[in-house]
TORLUM-994604 format. One line per 2 residues: number of its first residue (from 1); their letters; for each residue x negated, z negated, y negated of N, C-alpha, C. Coordinates in Angstrom, 3 decimals. Atoms other than C-alpha are relative to their C-alpha. Layout:
! TORLUM-994604
NUM> a> X:Z:Y:X:Z:Y:X:Z:Y; ...
This chain:
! TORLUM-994604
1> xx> 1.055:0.397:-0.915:-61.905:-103.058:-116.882:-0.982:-0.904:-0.743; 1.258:0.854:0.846:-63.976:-106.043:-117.964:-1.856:0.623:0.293
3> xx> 1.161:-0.064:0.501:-67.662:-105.752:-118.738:-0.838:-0.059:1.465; 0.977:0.354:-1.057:-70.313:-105.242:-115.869:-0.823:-1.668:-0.035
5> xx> 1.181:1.094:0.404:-72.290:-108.596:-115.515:-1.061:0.132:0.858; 1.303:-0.075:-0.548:-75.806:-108.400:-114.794:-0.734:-1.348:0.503
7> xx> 0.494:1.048:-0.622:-77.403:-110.187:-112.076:-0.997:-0.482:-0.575; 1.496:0.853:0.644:-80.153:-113.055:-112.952:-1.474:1.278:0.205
9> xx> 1.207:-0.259:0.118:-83.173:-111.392:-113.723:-0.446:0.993:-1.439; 0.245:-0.738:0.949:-85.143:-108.973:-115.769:0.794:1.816:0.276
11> xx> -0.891:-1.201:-0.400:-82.932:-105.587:-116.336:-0.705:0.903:0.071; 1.068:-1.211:0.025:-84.231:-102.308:-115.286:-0.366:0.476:-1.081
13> xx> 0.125:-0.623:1.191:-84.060:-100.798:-118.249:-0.752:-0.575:-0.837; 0.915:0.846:0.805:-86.378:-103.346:-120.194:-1.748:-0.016:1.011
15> xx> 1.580:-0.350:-1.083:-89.281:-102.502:-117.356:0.112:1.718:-0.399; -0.008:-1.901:0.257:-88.807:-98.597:-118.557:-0.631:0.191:-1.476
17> xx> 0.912:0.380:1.784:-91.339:-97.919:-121.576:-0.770:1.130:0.245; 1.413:-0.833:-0.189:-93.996:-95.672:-122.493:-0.963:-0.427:-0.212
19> xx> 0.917:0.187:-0.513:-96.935:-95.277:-121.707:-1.357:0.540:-0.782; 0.584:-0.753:0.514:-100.123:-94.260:-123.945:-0.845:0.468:0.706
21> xx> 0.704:-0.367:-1.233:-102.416:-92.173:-121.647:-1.353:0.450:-0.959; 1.136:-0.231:0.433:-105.924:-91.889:-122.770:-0.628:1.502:-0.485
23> xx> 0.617:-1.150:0.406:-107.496:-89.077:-124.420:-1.209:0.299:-0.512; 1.319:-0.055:0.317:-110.947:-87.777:-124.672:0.202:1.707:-1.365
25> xx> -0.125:-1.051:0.445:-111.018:-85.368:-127.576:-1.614:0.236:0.193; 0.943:-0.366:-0.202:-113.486:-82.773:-127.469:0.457:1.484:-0.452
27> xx> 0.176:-1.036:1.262:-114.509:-79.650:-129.820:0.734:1.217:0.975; -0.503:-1.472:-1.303:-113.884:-77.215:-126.426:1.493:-0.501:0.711
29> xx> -1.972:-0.006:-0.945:-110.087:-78.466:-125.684:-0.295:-1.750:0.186; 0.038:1.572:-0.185:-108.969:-82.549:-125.144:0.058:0.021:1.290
31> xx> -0.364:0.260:-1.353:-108.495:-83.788:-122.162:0.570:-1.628:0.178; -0.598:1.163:-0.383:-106.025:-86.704:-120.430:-0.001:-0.106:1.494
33> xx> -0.108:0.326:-0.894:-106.529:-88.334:-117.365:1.064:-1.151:0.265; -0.925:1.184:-0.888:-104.310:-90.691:-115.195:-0.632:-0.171:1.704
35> xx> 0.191:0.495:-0.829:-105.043:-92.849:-113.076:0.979:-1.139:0.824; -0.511:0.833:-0.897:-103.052:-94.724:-110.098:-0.685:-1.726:-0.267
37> xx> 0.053:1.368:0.253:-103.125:-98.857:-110.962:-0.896:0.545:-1.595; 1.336:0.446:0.799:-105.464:-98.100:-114.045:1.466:0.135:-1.035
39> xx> -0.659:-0.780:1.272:-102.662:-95.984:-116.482:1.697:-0.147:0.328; -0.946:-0.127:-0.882:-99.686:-96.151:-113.699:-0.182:-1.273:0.837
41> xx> 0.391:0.973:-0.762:-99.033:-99.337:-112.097:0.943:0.318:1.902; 0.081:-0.130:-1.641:-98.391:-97.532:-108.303:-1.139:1.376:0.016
43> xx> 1.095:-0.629:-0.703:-100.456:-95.356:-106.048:0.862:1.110:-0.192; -0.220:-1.370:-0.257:-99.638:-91.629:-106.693:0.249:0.611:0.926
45> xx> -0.303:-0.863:-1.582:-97.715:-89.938:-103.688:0.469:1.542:-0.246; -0.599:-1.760:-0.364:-96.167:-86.917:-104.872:-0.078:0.153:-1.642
47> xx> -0.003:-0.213:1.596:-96.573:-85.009:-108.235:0.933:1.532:0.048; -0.197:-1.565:-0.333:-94.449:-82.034:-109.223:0.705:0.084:-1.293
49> xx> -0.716:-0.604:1.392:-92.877:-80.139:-112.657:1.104:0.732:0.011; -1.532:-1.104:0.193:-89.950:-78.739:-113.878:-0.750:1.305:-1.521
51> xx> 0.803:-1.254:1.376:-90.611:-75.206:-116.147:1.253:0.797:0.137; -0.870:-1.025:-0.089:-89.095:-72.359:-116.853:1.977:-0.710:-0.424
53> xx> -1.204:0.124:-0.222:-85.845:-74.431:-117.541:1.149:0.949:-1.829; -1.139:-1.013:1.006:-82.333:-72.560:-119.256:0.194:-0.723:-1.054
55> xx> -0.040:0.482:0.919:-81.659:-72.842:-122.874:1.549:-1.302:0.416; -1.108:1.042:-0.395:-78.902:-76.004:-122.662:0.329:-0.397:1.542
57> xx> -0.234:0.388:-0.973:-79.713:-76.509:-118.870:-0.498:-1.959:-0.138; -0.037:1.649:-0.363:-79.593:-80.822:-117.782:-0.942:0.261:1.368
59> xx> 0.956:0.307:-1.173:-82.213:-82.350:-114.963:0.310:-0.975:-0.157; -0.305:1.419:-0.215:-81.970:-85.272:-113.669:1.283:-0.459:0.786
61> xx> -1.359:0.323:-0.653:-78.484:-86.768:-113.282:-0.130:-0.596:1.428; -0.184:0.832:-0.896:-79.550:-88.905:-110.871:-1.055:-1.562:0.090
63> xx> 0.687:1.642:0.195:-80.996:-92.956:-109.937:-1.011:0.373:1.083; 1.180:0.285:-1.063:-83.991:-93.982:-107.754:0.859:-1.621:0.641
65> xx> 0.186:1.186:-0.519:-83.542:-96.985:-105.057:-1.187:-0.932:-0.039; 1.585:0.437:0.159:-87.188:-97.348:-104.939:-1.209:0.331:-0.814
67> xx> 1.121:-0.364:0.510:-89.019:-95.070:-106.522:-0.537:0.035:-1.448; 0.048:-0.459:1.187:-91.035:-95.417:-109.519:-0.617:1.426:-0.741
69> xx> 0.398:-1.129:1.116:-91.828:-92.584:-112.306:-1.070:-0.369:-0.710; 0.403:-0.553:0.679:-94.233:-91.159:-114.382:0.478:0.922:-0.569
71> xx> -0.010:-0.972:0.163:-92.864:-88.623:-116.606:-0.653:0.092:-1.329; 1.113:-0.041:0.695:-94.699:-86.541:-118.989:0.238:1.419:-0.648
73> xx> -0.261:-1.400:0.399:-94.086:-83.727:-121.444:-1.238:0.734:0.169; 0.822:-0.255:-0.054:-96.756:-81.891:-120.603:-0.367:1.492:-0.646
75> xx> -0.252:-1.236:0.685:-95.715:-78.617:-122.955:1.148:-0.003:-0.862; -0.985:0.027:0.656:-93.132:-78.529:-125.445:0.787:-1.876:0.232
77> xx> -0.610:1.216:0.119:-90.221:-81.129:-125.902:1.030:-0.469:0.820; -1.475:0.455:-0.901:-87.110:-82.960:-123.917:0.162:-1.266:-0.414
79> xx> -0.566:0.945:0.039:-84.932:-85.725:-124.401:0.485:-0.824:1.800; -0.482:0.066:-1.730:-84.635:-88.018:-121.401:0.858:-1.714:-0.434
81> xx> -0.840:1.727:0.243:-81.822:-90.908:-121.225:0.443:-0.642:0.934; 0.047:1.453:-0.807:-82.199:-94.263:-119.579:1.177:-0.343:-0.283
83> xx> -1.721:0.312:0.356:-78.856:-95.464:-118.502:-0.424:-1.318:1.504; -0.061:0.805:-1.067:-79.037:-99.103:-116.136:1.401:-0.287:0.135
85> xx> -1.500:0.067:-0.419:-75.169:-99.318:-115.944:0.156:-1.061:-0.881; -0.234:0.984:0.991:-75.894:-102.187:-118.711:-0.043:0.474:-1.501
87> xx> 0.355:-0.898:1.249:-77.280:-100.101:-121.157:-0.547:1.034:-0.369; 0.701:-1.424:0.012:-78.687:-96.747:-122.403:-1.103:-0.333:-0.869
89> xx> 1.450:-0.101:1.432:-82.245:-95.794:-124.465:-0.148:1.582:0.815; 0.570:-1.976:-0.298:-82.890:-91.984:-125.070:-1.099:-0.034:-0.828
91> xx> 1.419:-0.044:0.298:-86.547:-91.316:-125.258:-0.350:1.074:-0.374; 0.717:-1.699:0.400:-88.131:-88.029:-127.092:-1.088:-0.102:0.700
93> xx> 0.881:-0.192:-0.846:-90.970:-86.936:-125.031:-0.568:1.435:-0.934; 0.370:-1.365:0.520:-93.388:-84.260:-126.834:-1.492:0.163:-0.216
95> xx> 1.250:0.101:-0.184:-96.933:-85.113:-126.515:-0.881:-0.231:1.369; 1.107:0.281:-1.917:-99.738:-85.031:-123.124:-0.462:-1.278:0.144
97> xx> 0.618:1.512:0.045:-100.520:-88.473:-123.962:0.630:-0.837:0.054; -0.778:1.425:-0.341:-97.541:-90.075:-123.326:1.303:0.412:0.816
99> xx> -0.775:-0.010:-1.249:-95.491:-90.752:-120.667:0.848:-1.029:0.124; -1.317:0.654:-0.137:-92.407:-92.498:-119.691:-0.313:-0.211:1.349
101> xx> -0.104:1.059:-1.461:-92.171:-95.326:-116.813:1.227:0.419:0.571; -1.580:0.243:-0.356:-89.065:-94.969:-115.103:0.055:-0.969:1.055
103> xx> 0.341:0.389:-1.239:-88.832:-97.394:-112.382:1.465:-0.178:0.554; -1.629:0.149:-0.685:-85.810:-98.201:-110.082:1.165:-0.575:-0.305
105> xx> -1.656:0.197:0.715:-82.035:-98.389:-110.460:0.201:0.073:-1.592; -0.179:-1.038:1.116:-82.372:-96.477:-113.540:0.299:1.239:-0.075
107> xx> -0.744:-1.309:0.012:-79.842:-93.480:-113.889:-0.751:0.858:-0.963; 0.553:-0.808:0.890:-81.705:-90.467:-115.799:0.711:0.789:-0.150
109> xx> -0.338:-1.226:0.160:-80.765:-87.557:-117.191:-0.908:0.967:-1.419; 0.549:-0.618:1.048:-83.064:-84.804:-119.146:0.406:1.012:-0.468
111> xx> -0.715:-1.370:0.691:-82.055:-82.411:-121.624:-0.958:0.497:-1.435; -0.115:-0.561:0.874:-82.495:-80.732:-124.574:-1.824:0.898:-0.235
113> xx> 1.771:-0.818:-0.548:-85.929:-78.743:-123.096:-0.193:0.802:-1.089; 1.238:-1.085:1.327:-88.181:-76.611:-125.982:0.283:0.951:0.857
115> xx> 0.267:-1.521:-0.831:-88.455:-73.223:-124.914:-1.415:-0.424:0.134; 1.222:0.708:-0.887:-91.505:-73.272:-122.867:-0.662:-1.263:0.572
117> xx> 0.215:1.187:-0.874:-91.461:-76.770:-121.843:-0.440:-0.379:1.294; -0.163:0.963:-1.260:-92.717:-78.621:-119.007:-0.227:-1.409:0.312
119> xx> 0.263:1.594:-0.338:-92.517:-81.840:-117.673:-0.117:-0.274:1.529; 0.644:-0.007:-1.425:-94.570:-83.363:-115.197:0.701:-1.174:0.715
121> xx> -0.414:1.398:-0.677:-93.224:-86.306:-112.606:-0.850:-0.152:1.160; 0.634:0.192:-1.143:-95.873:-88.401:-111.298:0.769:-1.111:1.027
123> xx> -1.131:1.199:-0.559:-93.899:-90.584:-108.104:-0.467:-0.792:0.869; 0.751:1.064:-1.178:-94.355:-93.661:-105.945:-0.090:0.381:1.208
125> xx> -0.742:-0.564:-1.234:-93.275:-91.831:-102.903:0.023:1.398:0.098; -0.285:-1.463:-0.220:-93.156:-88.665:-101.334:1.765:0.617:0.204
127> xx> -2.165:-0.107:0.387:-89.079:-87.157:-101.656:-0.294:-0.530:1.467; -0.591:0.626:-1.001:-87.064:-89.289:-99.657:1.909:0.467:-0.686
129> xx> -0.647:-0.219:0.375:-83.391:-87.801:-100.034:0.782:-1.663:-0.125; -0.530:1.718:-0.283:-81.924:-91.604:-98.828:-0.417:-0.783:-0.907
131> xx> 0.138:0.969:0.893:-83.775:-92.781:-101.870:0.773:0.078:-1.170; -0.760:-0.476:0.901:-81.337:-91.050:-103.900:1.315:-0.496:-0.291
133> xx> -1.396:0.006:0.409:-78.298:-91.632:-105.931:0.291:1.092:-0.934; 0.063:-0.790:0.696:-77.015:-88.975:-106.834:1.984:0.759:-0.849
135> xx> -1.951:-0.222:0.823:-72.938:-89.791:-107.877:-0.170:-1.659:-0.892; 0.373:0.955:1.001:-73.251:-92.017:-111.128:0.994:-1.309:0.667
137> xx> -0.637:0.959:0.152:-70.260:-93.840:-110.188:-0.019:-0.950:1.891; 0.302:1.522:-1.053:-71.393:-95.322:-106.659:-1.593:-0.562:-0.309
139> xx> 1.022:0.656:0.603:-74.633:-96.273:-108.565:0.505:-0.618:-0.905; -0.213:1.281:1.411:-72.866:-98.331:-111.206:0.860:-0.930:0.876
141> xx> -0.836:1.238:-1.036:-70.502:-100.049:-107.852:-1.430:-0.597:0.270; 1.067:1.683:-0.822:-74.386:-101.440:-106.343:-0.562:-0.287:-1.420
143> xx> 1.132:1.085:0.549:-75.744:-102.345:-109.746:1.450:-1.108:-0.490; -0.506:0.927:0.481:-72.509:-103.917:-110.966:0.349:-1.099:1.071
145> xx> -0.703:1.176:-1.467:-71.737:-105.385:-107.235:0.985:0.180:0.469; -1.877:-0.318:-0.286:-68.341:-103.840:-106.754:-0.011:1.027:0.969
């Protein structure tokens, strides 16, 4: 099977980065805010965490059509890996101050959770199941075109 070729433009995966999120330290505990356009370049629709997850359980395993990400270790550690059907980047995640972009037609998948971990996902959108891909291989037929 020859080589995917990627349509003209900039690839998803090169718009996927982190993010340093501001921090006020202070003697009684730090604190990090986020803000919609200031820290995050969309409007905040839906926020929600994963916890409690099993030693060697996976999240993710699936693409966005539209929606972009915020994610955010917000307790312990995880590995999360960017896959655009052109190329992969696996990101460590383990600090409140930084956060990972994800934005669309970028396949995820997170693993290798800390005991007591959580991670937060702030999203452009409130769930839309139709925004989902959630079988790798008819997300690599619309990005390659086949």
């Amino acid at each position: 099977m020859a080589a995917p070729r990627r349509a003209a433009g900039e690839p998803p995966l090169s718009r996927c980065h982190v993010v340093d999120l501001p921090v006020v330290n202070d003697p009684r505990g730090n604190l990090t805010a986020i803000e919609a356009g200031v820290h995050v370049p969309f409007d905040i629709q839906r926020v929600y965490y994963l916890y409690d997850v099993p030693g060697g359980a996976r999240r993710g395993g699936h693409a966005h059509r539209g929606l972009h990400q915020l994610i955010v270790a917000m307790s312990g550690s995880f590995d999360v890996l960017l896959d655009d059907g052109f190329s992969k980047k696996l990101v460590h995640l383990n600090r409140s101050y930084k956060g990972l972009l994800v934005t669309p037609m970028v396949w995820r998948e997170i693993d290798n959770f800390s005991s007591g971990s959580v991670c937060m996902v702030l999203a452009s959108a409130p769930y839309d199941e139709a925004d989902y891909y959630r079988d790798y291989h008819d997300f690599l037929a619309d990005v390659v075109g086949g």
